[in-house]
N, C-alpha and C positions, 0 to 999 in steps of 0.2 A: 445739695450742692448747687451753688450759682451758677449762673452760666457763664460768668468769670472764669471761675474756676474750670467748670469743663473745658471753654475753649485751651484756659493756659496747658493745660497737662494734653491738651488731645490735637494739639497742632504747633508748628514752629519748630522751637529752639527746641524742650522738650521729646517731642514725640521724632525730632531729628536723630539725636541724643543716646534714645532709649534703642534704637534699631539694632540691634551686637549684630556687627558689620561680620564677621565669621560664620556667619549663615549666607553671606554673599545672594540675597534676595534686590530687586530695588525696589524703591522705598514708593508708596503711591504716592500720587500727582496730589496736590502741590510740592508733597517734602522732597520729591528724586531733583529736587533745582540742584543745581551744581554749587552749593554753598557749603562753606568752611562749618566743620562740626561746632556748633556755640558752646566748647565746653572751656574751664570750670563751669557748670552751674551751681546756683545756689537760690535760696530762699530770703528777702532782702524785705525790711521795711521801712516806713521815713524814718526812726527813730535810729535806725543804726544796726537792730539785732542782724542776725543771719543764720541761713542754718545749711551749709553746704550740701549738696545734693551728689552723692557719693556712686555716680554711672560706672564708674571702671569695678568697684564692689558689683552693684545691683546687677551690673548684666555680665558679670563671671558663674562659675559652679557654686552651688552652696558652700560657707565655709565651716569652722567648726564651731562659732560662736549659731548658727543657725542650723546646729546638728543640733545643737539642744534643746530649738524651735520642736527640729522634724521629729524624735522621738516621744516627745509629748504627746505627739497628734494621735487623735484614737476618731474611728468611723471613718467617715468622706469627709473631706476636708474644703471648704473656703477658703481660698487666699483673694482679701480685700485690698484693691489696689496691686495686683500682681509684677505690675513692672514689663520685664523681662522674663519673665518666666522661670527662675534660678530656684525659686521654691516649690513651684508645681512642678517643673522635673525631677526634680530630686523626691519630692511624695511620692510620684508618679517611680520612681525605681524602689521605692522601698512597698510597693504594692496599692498604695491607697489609692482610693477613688478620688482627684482630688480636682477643683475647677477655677480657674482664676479668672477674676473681674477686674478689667479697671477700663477707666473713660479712654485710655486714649488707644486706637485703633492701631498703631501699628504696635505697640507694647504686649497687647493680642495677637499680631501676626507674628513678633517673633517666640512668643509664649509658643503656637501654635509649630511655628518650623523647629522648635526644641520638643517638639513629640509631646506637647500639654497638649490639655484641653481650657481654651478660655473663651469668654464673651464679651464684647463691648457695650457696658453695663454701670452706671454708679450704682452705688448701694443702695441709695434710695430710691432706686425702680422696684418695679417687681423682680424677682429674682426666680431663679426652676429652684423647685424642690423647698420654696422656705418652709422655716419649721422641723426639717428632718437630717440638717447637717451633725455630723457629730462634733466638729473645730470646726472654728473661724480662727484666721490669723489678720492680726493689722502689726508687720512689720515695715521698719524702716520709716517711723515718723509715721505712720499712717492714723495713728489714734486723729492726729490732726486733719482729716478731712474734715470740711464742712466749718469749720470752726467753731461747733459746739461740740465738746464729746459728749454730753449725758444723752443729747440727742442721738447723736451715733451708736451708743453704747442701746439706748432703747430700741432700733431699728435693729441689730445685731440681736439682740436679744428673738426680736420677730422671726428671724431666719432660723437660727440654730434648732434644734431638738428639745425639749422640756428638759434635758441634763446637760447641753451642749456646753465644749467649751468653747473658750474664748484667751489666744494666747498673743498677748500686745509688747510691743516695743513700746519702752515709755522713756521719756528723756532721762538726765544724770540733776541728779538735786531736788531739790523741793522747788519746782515750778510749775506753776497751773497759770498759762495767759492765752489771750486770745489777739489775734493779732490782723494787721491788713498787711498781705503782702505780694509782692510779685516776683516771678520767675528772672534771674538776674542773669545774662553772660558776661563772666568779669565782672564790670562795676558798670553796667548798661541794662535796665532793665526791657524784658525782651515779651513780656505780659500784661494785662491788666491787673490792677489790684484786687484782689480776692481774699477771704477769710480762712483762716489757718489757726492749730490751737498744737500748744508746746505743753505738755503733763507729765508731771515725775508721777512716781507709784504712789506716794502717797493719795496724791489730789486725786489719782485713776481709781484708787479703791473707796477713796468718798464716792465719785462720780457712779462709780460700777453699783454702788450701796443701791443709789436712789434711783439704781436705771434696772433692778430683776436680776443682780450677780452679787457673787460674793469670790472673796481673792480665798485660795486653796494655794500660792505658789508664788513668791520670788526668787531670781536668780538674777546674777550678775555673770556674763561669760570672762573669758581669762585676757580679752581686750576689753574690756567696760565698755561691755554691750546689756543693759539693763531690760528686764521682763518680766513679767506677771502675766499669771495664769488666772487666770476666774471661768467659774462654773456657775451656770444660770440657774436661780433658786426655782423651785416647785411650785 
């Protein structure tokens, strides 16, 4: 991860954004400024793509297209790139051990005020416990961290357990790019340019091929919401 990238997701507009105001905490200094929430966000680059950044989703309850995430999950569970913490709550009530990572510190604090357990962490640090998770999850566009996923996919692979899986959000169609993008409010971008990668399941299951996994599972939910499951080879 650049430090593009950590800055964009771990201050500003983002980490403004991600705070689910129903926990009624204030936000740390810099973000408690008395400024207008920067929302729509989105994912914006020069060419025109976009990939909207779905807050009002991300920091609700799970829903049922991410029920079909949660039953999957078998062991202690990683959620990479946690958000809001809507996933590790919801593990967290169906009994698993489960722990959410992401860059940006207050998406950690409200993970934490919804009764998770998270750390402020990208994946490419050391992590507690690698090598012994039973799931990882990279929901919600996260395959796209770092903007390579074989790379990603190989680092994942370092954490889980020798049978661990791995259960990803992957985009709709046949797309594998890699992209420069920034953090957008409206049509204002509100970040530096950072590296980002967009992968339907096919290109995920070449990538997962060459990076120590193999696909065991597709599914589409009843809103075309697309996933793949892979299981780390021996």
């Amino acid at each position: 991860m650049t430090a593009h990238e950590y800055r964009a997701w771990s201050t500003g507009s983002y980490a403004r954004a991600i705070h689910a105001p129903q926990h009624g905490l204030p936000l740390p200094l810099p973000l408690a400024l008395p400024l207008p929430l920067p929302l729509p966000l989105s994912l914006c680059d020069a060419e025109g793509w976009s990939f909207p950044l779905d807050l009002e989703r991300w920091c609700s309850r799970a829903d049922a297209a991410d029920r079909t995430v949660l039953r999957r999950c078998t062991g202690r569970v990683l959620d990479i790139g946690c958000g809001a913490g809507r996933m590790v709550e919801a593990l967290a009530g169906r009994g698993h051990r489960v722990l959410g990572i992401d860059v940006c510190p207050v998406a950690v604090i409200t993970t934490a005020c919804r009764g998770g357990s998270a750390v402020s962490r990208s994946v490419f640090e050391p992590l507690p416990d690698e090598g012994r998770w039973g799931t990882a999850l990279l929901i919600d566009g996260n395959i796209g961290i770092g903007g390579e996923p074989r790379r990603l996919l190989h680092r994942i692979r370092e954490v889980v357990a020798p049978d661990g899986l791995l259960l990803v959000e992957t985009a709709a169609g046949e797309v594998d790019e890699r992209r420069r993008v920034r953090i957008h409010s409206g049509r204002h971008p509100v970040s530096a340019v950072f590296p980002w990668a967009v992968v339907g399941a096919t290109a995920l299951r070449r990538h997962a091929m060459a990076a120590g996994w193999t696909e065991v599972e597709r599914w589409t939910s009843a809103r075309g919401r697309h996933f793949v499951a892979l299981r780390a080879c021996r």
